[in-house]
py3Dmol code that shows the C-alpha trace and the ligand (Angstrom):
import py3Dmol

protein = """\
ATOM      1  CA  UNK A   1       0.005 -33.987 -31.034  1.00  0.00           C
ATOM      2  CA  UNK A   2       3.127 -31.824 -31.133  1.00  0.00           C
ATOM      3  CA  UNK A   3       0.865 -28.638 -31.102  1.00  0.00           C
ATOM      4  CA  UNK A   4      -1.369 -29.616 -28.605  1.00  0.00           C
ATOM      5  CA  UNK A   5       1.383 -30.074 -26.103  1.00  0.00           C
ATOM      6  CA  UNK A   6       2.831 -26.576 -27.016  1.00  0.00           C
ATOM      7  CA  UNK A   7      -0.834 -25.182 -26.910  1.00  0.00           C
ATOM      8  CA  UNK A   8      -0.968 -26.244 -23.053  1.00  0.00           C
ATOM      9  CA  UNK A   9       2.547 -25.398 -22.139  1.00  0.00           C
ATOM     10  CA  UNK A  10       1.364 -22.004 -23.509  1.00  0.00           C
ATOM     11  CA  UNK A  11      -2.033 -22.228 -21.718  1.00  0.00           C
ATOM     12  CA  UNK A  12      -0.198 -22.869 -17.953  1.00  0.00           C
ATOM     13  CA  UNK A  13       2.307 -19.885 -18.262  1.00  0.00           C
ATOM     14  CA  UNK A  14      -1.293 -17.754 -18.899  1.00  0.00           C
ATOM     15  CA  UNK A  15      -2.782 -19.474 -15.901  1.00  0.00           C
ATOM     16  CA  UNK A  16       0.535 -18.655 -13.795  1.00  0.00           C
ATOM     17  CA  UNK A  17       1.385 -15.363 -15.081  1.00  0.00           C
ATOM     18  CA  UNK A  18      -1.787 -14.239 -14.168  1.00  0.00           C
ATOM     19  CA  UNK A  19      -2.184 -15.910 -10.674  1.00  0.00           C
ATOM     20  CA  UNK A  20       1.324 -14.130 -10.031  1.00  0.00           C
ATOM     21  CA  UNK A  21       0.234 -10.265 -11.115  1.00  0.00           C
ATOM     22  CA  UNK A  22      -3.068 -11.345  -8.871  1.00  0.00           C
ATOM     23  CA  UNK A  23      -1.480 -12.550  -5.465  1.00  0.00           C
ATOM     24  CA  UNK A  24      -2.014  -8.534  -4.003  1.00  0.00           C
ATOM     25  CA  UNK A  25       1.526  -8.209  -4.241  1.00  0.00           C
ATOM     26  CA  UNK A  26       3.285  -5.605  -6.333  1.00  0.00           C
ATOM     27  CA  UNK A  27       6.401  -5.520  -7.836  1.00  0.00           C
ATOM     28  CA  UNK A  28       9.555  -6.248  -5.940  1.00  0.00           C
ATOM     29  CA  UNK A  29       7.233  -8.285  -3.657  1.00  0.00           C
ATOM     30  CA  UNK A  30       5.822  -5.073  -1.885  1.00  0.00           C
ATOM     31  CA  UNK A  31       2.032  -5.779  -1.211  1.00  0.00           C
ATOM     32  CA  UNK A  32      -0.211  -3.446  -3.026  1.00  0.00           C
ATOM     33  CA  UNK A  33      -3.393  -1.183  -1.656  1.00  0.00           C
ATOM     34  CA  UNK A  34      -6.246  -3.458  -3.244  1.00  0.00           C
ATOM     35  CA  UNK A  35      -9.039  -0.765  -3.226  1.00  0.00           C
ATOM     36  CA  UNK A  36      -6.761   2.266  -4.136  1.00  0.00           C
ATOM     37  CA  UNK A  37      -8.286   2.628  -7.422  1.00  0.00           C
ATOM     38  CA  UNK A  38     -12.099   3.461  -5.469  1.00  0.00           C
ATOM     39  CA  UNK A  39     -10.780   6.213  -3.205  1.00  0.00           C
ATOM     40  CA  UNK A  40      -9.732   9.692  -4.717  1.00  0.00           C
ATOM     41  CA  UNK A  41      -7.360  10.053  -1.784  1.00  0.00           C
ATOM     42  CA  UNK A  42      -4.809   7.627  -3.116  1.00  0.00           C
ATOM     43  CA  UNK A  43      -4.365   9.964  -6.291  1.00  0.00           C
ATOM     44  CA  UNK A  44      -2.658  13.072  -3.380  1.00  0.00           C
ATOM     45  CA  UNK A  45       0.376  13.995  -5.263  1.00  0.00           C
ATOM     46  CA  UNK A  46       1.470  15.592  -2.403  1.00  0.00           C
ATOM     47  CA  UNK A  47       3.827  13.502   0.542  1.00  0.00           C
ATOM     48  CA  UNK A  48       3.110  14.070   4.564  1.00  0.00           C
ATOM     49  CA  UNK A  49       5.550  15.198   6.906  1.00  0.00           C
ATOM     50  CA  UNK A  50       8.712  13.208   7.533  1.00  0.00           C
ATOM     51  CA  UNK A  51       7.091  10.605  11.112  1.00  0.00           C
ATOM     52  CA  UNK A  52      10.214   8.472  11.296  1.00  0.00           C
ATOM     53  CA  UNK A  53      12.503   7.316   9.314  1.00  0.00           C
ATOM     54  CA  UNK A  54      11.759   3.688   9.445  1.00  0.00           C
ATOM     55  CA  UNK A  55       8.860   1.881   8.493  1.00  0.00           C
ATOM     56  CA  UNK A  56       6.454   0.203  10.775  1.00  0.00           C
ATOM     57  CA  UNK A  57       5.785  -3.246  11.055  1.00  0.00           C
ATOM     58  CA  UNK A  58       1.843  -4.284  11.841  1.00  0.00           C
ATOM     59  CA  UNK A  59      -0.263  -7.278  11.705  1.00  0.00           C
ATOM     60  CA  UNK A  60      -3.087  -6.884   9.091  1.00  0.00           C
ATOM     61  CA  UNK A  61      -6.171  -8.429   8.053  1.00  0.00           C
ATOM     62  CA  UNK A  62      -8.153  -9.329   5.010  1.00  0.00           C
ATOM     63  CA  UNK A  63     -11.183  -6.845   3.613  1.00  0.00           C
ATOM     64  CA  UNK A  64     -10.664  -4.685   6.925  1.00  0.00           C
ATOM     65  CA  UNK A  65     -10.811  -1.269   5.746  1.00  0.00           C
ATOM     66  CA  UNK A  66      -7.656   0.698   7.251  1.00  0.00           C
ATOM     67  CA  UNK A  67      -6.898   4.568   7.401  1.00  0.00           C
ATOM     68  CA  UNK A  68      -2.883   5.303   6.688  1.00  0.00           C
ATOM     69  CA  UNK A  69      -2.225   8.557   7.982  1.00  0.00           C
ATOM     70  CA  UNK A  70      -0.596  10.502   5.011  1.00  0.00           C
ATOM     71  CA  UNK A  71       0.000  13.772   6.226  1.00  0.00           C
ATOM     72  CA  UNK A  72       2.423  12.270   9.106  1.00  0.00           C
ATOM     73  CA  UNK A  73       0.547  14.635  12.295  1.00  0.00           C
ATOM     74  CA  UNK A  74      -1.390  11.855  13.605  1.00  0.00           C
ATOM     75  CA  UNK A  75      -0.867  10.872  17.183  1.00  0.00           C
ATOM     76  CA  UNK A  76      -1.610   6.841  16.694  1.00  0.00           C
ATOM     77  CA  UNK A  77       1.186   6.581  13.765  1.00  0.00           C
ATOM     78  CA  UNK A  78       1.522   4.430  11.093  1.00  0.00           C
ATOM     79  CA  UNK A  79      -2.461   5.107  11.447  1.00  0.00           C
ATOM     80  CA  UNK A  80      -4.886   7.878  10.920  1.00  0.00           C
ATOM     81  CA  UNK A  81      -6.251   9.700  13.929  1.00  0.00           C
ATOM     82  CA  UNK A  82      -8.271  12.369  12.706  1.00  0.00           C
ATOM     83  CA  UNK A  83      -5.756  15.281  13.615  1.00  0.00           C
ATOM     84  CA  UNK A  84      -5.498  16.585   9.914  1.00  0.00           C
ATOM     85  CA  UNK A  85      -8.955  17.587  10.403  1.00  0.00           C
ATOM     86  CA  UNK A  86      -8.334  20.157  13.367  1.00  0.00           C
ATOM     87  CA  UNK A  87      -8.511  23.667  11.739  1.00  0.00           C
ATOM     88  CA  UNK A  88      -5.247  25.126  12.992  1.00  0.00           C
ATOM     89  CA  UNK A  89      -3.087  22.347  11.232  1.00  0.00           C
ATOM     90  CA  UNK A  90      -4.276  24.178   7.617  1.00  0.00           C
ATOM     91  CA  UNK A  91      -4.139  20.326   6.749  1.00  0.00           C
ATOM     92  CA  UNK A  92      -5.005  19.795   3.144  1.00  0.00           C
ATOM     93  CA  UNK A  93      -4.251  16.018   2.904  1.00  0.00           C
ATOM     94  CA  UNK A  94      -6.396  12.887   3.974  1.00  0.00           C
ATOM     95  CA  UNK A  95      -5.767   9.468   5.054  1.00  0.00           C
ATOM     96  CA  UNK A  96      -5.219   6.385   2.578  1.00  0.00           C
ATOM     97  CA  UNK A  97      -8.276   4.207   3.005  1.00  0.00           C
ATOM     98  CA  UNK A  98      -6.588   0.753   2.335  1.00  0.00           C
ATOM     99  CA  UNK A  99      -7.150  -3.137   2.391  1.00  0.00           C
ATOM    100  CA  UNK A 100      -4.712  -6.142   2.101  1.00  0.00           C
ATOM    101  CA  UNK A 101      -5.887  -9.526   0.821  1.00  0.00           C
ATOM    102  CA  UNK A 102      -4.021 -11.580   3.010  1.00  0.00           C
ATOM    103  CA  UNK A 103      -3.672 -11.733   6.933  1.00  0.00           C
ATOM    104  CA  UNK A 104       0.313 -11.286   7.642  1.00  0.00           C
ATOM    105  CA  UNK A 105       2.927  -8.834   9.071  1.00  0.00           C
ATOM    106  CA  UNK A 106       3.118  -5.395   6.564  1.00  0.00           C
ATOM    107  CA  UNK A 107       5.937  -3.013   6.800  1.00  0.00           C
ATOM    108  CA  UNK A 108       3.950   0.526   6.540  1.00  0.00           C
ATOM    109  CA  UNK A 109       5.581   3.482   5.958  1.00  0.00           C
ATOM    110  CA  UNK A 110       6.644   5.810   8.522  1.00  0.00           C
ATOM    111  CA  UNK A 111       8.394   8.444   6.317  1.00  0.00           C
ATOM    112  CA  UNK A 112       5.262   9.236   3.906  1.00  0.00           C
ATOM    113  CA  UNK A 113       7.453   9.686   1.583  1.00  0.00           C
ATOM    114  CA  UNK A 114       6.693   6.531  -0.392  1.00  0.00           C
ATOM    115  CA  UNK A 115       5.164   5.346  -3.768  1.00  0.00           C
ATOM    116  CA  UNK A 116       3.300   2.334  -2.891  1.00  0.00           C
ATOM    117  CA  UNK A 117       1.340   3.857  -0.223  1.00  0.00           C
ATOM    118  CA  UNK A 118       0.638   2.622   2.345  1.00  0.00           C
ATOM    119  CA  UNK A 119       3.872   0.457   1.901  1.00  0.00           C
ATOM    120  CA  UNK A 120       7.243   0.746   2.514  1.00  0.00           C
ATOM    121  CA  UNK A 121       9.190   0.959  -0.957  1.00  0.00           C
ATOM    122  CA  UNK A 122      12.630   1.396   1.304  1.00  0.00           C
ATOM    123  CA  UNK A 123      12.336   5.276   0.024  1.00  0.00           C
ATOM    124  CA  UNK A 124      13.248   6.023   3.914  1.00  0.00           C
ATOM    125  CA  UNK A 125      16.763   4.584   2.974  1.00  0.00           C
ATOM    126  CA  UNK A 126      17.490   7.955   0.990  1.00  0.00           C
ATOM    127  CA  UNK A 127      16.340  10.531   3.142  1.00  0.00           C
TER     128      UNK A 127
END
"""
ligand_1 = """\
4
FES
S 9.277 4.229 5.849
Fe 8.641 5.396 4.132
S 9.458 4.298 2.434
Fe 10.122 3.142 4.160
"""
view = py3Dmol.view(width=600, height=400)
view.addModel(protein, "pdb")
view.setStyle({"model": 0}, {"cartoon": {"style": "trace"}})
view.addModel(ligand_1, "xyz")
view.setStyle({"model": 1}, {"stick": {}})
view.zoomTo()
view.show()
């Protein structure tokens, strides 16, 4: 009897440990880009250009596809509008195709200086 109750104690921290590393949040509570791991662009070691030095705070909504602009020239900021394309930026970076699971308020970065794209990760703070 004794192991049996130990056996489902054990079971339920499984069940919530991995409802918790599930919840499209990532650590420190920062939400996490759900289909980063499809797009190449995600993997840009290179940052954008300083926008602002405060993050951006937007509605979003679940399994919309959303375009972070990276490379901090777009015109409709936090969000992509196509200006890295023009040929007399010399613009080698692309947008952040991203997705959030839940509907709610994000803070997106302004600074693209972050590690969590398209997050703020309060990187902003030390520049
Ligand atoms: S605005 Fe870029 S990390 Fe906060």
């Amino acid at each position: 009897m004794f192991h049996l109750e130990t056996i489902l104690i054990r079971f339920q921290v499984l069940v919530l440990c991995a409802r918790s590393s599930s919840d499209g949040k990532g650590s420190g509570g920062i939400p996490k880009n759900t289909v980063s791991h499809i797009y190449s662009a995600s993997s840009q070691s290179q940052d954008g250009r300083i926008y602002d030095r405060k993050p951006f705070k937007m509605r979003l909504f679940p399994k919309k596809n959303y375009m972070w602009c990276l490379c901090g020239l777009s015109k409709s900021q936090p969000m992509c509008d196509g200006t890295h394309k023009l040929p007399h930026m010399k613009c080698e970076l692309k947008p952040i195709k991203f997705q959030v699971e839940e509907e709610g308020d994000y803070w997106l970065c302004n600074c693209k200086q972050t590690k969590l794209r398209p997050f703020c990760d309060g990187t902003h703070k030390a520049l």
